[in-house]
LODRENDO-173730 format. One record per atom (N, C-alpha, C): x, y, z. Coordinates in steps of 0.1 Angstrom, whole numbers, padded with zeros to 4 digits, always signed. Each point is the difference from the previous one (the first is absolute). Last residue first. Example, Ala and Ser with C-alpha at 12.3 -4.5 7.8 and 13.67 -1.06 7.14 Angstrom:
LODRENDO-173730
+0128-0022+0071+0009+0011+0000-0008+0011+0008+0003-0057-0001-0009+0012+0000+0009+0012+0000
END
This chain:
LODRENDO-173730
+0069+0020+0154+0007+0010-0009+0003+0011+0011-0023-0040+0011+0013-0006-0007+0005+0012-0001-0047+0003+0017+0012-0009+0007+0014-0002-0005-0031+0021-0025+0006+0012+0008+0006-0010+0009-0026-0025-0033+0012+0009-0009+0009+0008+0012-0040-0027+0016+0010-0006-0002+0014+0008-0008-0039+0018+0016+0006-0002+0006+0012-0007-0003-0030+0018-0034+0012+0007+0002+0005-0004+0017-0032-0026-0018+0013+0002-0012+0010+0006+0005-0039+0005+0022+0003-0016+0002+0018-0004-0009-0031+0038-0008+0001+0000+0009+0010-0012+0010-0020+0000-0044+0010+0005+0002+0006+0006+0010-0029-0033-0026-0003-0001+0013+0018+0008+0005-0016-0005-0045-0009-0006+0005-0002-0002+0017+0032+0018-0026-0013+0009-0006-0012-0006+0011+0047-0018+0002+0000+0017+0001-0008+0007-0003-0001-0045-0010-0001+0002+0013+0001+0012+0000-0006-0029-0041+0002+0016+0006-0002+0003+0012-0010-0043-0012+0010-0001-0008+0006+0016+0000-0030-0017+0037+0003-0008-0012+0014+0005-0008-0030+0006+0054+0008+0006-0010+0001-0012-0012-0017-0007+0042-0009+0006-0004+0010+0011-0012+0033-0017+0032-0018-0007-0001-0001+0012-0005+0048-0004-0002-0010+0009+0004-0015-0009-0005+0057-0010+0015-0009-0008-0010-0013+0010+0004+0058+0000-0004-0010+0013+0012-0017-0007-0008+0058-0018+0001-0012+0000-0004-0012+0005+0002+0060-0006-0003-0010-0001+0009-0016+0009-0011+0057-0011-0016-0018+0003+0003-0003-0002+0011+0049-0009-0024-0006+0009+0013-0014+0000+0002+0021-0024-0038+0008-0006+0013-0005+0005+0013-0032-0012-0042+0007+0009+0002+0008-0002+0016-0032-0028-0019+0010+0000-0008+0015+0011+0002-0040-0013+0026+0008-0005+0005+0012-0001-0014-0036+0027-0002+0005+0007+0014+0010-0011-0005-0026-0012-0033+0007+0013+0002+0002+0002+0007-0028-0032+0010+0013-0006-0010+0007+0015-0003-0038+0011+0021+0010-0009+0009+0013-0003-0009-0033+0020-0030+0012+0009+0014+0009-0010+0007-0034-0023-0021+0008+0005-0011+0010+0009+0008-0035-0015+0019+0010-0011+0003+0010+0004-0013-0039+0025+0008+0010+0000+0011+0010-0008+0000-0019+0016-0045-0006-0004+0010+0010+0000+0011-0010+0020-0046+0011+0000+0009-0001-0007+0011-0039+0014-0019+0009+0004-0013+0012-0012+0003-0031+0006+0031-0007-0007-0010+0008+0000-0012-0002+0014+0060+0007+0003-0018-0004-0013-0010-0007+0017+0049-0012-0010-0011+0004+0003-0012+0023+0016+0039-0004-0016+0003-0009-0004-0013+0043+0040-0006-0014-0005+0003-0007-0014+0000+0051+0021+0006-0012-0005-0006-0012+0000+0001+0056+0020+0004-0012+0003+0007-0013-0010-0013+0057+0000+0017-0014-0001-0007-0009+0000+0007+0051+0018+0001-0015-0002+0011-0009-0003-0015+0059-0004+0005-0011+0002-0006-0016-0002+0011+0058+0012-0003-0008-0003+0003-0014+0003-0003+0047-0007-0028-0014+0011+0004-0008-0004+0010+0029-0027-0033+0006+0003+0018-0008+0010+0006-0001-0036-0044-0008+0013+0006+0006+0005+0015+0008-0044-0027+0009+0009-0005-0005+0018+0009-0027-0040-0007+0009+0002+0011+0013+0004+0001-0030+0002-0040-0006+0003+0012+0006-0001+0014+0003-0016-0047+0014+0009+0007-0008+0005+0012-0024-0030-0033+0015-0008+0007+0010+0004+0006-0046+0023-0012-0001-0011+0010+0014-0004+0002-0010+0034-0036+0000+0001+0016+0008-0007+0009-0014+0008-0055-0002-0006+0012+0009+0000+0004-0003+0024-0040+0004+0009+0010-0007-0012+0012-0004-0008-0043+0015+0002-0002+0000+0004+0014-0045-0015-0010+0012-0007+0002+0015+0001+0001-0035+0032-0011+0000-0004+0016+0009-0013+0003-0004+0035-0043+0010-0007+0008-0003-0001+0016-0039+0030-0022+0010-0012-0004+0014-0001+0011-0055+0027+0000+0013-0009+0005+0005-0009-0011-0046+0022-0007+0011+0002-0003+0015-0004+0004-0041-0005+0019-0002-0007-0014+0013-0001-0006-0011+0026+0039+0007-0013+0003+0003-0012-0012-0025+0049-0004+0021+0001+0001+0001-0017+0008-0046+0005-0034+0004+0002+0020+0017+0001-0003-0029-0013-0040+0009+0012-0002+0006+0008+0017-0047-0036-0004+0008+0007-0012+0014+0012+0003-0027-0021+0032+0003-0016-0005+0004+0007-0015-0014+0033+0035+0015-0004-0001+0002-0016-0004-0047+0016+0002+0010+0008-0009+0012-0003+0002-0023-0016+0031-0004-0010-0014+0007+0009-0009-0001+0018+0046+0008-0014-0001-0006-0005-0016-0022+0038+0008+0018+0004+0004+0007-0016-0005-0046-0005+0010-0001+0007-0015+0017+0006-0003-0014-0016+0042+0000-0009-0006-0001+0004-0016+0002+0033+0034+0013-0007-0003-0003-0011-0003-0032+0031-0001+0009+0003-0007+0014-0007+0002-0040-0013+0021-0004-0004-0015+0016+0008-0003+0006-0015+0049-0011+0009-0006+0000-0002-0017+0013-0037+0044+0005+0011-0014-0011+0007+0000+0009-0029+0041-0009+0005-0006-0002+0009-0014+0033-0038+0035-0004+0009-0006-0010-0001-0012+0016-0028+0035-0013+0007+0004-0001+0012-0010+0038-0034-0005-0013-0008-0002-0013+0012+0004+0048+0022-0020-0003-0008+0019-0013-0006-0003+0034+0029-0034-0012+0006+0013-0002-0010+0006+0019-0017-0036+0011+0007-0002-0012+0006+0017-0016-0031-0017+0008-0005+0008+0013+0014+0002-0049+0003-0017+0004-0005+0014+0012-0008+0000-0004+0021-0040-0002+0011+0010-0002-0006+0015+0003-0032-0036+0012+0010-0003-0002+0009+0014-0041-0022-0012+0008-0008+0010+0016+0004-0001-0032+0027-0018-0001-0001+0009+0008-0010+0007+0004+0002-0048+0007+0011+0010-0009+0007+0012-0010-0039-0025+0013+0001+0000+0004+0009+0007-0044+0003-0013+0001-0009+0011+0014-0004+0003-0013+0029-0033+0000+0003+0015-0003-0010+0009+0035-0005-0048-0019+0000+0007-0001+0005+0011+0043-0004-0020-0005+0005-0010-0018+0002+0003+0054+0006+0031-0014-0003-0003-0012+0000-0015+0053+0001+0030-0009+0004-0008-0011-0009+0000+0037-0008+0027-0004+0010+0002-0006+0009-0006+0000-0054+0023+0010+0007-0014-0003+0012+0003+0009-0029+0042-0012+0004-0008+0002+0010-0018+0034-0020+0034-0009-0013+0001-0013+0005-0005+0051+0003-0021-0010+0012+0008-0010-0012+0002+0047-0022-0009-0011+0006-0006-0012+0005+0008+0054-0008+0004-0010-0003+0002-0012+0008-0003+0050+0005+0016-0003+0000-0017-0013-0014+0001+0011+0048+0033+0002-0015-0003-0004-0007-0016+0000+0049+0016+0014-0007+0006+0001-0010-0001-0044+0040+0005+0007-0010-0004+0015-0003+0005-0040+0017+0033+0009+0007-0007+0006-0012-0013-0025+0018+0039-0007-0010-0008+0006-0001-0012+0025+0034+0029-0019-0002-0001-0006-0006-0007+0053+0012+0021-0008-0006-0009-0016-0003+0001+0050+0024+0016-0020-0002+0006-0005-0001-0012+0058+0010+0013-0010-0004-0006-0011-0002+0006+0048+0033+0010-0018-0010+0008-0004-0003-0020+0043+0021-0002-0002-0002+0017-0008-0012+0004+0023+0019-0048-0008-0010+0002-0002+0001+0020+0041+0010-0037-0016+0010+0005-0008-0003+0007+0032-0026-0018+0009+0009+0013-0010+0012+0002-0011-0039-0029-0003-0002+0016+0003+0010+0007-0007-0001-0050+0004+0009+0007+0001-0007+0016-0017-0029-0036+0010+0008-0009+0007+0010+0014-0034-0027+0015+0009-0009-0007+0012+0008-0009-0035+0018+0022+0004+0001+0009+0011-0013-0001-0033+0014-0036+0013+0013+0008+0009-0005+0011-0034-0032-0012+0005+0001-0010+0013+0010+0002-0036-0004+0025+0010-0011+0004+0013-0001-0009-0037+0030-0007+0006+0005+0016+0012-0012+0000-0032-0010-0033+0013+0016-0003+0004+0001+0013-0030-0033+0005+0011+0000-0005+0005+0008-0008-0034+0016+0025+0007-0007+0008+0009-0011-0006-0030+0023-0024+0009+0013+0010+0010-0008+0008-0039-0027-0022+0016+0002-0008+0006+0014+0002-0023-0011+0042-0004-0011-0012+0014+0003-0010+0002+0035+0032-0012-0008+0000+0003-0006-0012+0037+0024+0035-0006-0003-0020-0017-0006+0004+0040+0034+0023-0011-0009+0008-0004-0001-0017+0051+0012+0020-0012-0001-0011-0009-0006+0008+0037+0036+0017-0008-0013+0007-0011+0000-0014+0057+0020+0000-0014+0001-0002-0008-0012+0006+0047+0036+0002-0005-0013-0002-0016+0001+0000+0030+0039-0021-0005-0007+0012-0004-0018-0003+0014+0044-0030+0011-0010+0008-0006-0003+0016-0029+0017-0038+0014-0007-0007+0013-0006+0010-0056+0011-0010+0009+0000+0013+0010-0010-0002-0031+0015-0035-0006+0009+0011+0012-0005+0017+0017-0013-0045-0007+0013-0004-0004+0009+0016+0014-0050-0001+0007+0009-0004-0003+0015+0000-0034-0033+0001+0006+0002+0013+0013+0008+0001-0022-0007-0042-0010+0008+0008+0008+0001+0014+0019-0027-0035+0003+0013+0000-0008+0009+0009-0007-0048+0007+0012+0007+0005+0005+0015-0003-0043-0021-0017+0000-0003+0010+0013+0009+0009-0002-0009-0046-0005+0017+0002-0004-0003+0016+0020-0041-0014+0016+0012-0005-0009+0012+0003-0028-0040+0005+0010+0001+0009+0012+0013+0002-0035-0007-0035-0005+0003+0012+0007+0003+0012+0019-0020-0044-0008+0014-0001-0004+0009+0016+0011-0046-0006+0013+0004+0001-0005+0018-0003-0037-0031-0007+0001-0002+0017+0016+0011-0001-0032+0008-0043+0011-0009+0006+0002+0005+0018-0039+0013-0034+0007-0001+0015+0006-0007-0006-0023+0014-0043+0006-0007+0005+0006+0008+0014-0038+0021-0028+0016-0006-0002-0001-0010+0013-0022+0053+0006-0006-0012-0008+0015-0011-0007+0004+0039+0027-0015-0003+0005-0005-0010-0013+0047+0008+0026-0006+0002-0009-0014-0003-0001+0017+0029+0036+0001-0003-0011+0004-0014+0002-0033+0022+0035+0013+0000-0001+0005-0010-0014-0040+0018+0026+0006+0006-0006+0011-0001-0008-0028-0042+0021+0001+0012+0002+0000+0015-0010+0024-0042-0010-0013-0001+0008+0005+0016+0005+0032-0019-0033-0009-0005-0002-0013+0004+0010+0044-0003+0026+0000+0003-0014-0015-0006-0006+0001+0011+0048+0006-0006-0005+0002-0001-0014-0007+0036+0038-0014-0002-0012+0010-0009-0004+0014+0016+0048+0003-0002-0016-0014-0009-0004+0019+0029+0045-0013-0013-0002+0001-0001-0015+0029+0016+0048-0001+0004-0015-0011-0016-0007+0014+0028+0056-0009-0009-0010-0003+0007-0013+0030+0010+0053-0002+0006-0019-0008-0014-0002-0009+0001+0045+0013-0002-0004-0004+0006-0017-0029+0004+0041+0008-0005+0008+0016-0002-0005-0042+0016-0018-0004+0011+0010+0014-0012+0011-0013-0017-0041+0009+0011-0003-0005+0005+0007-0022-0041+0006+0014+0002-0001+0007+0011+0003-0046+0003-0008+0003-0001+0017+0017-0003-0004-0024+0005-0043+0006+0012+0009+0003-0004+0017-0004-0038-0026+0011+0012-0004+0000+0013+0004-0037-0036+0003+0009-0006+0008+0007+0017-0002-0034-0006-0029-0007-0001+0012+0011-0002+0010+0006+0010-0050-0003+0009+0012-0004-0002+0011+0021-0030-0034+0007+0002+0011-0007+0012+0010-0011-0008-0050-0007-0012+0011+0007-0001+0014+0013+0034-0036-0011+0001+0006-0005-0013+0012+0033-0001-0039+0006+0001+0015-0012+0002+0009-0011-0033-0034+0005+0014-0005+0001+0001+0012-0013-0051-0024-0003+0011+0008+0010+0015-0005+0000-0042-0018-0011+0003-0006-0005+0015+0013+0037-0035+0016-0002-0002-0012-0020+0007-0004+0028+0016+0045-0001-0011-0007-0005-0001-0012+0032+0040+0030-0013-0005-0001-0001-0018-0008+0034+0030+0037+0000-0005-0017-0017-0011-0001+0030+0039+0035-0011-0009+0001+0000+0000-0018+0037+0019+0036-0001-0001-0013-0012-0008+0000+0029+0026+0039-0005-0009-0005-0009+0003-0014+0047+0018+0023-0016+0006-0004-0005-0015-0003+0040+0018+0038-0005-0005-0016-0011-0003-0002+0026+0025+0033-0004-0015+0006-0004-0007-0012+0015+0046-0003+0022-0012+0000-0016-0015+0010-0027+0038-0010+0006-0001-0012+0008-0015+0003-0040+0011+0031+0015+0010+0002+0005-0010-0021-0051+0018+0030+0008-0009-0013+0012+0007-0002-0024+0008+0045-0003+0010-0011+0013-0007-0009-0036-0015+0037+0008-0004+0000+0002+0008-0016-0034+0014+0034+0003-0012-0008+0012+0004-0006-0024+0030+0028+0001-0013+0010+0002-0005-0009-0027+0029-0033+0010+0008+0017+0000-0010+0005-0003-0011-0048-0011+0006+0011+0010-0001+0007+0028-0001-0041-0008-0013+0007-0006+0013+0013+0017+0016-0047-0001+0001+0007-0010-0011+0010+0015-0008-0056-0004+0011+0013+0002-0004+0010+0006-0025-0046+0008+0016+0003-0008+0007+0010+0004-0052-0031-0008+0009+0015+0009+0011-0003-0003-0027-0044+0006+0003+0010-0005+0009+0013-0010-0033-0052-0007+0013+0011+0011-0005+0017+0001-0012-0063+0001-0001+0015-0001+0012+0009+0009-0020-0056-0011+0009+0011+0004-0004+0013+0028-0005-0050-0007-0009+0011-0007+0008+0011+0022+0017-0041-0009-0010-0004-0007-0005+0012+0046+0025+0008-0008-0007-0013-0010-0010-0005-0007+0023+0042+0017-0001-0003+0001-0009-0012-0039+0028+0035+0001-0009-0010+0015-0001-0005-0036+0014+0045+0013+0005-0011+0000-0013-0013-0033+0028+0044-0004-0008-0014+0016+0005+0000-0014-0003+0051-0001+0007-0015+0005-0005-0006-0023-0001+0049+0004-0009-0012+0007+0010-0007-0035+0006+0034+0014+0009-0001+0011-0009-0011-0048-0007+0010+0005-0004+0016+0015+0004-0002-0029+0003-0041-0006+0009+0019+0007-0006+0006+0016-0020-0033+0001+0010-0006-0004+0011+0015-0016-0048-0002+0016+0005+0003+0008+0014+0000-0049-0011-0010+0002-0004+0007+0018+0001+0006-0012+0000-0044-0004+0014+0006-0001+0001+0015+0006-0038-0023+0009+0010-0001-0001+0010+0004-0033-0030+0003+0011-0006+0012+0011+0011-0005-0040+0003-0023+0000+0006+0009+0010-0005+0009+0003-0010-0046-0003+0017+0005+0003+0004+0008-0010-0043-0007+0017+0002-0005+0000+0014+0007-0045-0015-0001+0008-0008+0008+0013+0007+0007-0027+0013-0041+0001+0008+0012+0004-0007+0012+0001-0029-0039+0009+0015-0003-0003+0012+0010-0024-0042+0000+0014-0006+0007+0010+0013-0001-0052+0009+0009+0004-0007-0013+0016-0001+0006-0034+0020+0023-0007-0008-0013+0006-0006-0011-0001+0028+0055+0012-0008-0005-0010-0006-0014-0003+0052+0031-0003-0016-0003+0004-0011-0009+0018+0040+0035-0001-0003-0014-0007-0013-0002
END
């Protein structure tokens, strides 16, 4: 499929899930895609009582951006992938995010698709404080955390994330992708439209829901994963998050940025299968 625009993007990483045995559920309002097949002959056949891992996307994205990692996962454990409120498929499509919103269709989704297991979150960015976030309301769920450039601190992004000129949203696109990246016209034309009506526009209560003063409050053992040329989130932003949290340890990917899992997934998923 050839790629022209950010809406066959979406398309095609869904559809992408979907071929690799995925299937579509939805639970009021909120979308999410669940593995449901058979792992190739010699592999390890996903036991239920080991618990399902859960991948939570980032602000302006949809579950789709997990196709390049998730199906090798789910040929090892269940994998549930939620359209976070607001993106995606997933309700309301216009209004107000509240963060308390995201967090409550966050947990009914893990309820719904695996009600009495424990669970491994992997968040990216603001996936990765909903991940931190649940694992503040529920710890007795909670197994593995893996944070992916992930928020949690109460400090300001080191690149903004709209754009009104293309020259803004090239230098937006190399830090969120990596200094050698090469956009194509449809995602510099993608990045300027979300300076109107983008689901991160819409966020509220980010101040009711900081983090930072309970973070060692987290008993979860946690894996972050970074990229060396994060531009969003930089490395010394994580570090300070490993050491806020009591358990972490740290997995740092060259030639990655702010979507490691896209940008060098291979690499991604050594670090994610070491832990899990």
């Amino acid at each position: 499929m050839e790629i022209k625009s950010s809406a066959d993007f979406v398309r095609m990483t869904r559809a992408a899930l979907t071929g690799a045995g995925f299937v579509r559920h939805e639970v009021d309002g909120t979308v999410y895609f669940q593995s449901s097949f058979s792992p190739r002959r010699g592999e390890k056949v996903p036991q239920a009582d080991e618990g399902s891992i859960v991948f939570v996307h980032g602000a302006n994205d949809q579950a789709g951006t997990w196709f390049t990692v998730a199906p090798t996962i789910a040929q090892m454990r269940r994998v549930i992938i939620p359209d976070l409120p607001g993106h995606g498929e997933s309700a309301p499509a216009s209004g107000p995010l509240p963060i308390s919103l995201i967090a409550q269709r966050l947990a009914a989704v893990i309820d719904h698709a695996a009600p009495t297991q424990r669970i491994t979150l992997v968040g990216n960015s603001l996936g990765g404080w909903m991940a931190l976030l649940y694992a503040l309301q529920y710890p007795e769920r909670v197994t593995q955390l893996v944070l992916e450039s992930s928020g949690g601190l109460s400090r300001p992004l080191s690149s903004p994330l709209t754009a009104q000129t293309r020259g803004e949203a090239l230098q937006i696109l190399s830090a969120v992708h990596g200094p050698r990246y090469e956009p194509q016209d449809w995602v510099v034309d993608a990045l300027l439209q979300r300076a109107k009506g983008s689901p991160m526009l819409r966020l509220t209560e980010l101040l009711e829901h900081d983090i930072e003063p309970r973070l060692g409050q987290i008993k979860s053992p946690a894996t972050l994963i970074w990229g060396a040329d994060d531009g969003v989130v930089p490395l010394s932003y994580g570090e300070a998050l490993r050491d806020a949290l009591p358990n972490a340890t740290m997995c740092v990917i060259e030639g990655a940025a702010h979507i490691a899992h896209m940008q060098q997934p291979r690499r991604f998923l050594e670090c994610l299968t070491a832990i899990s």
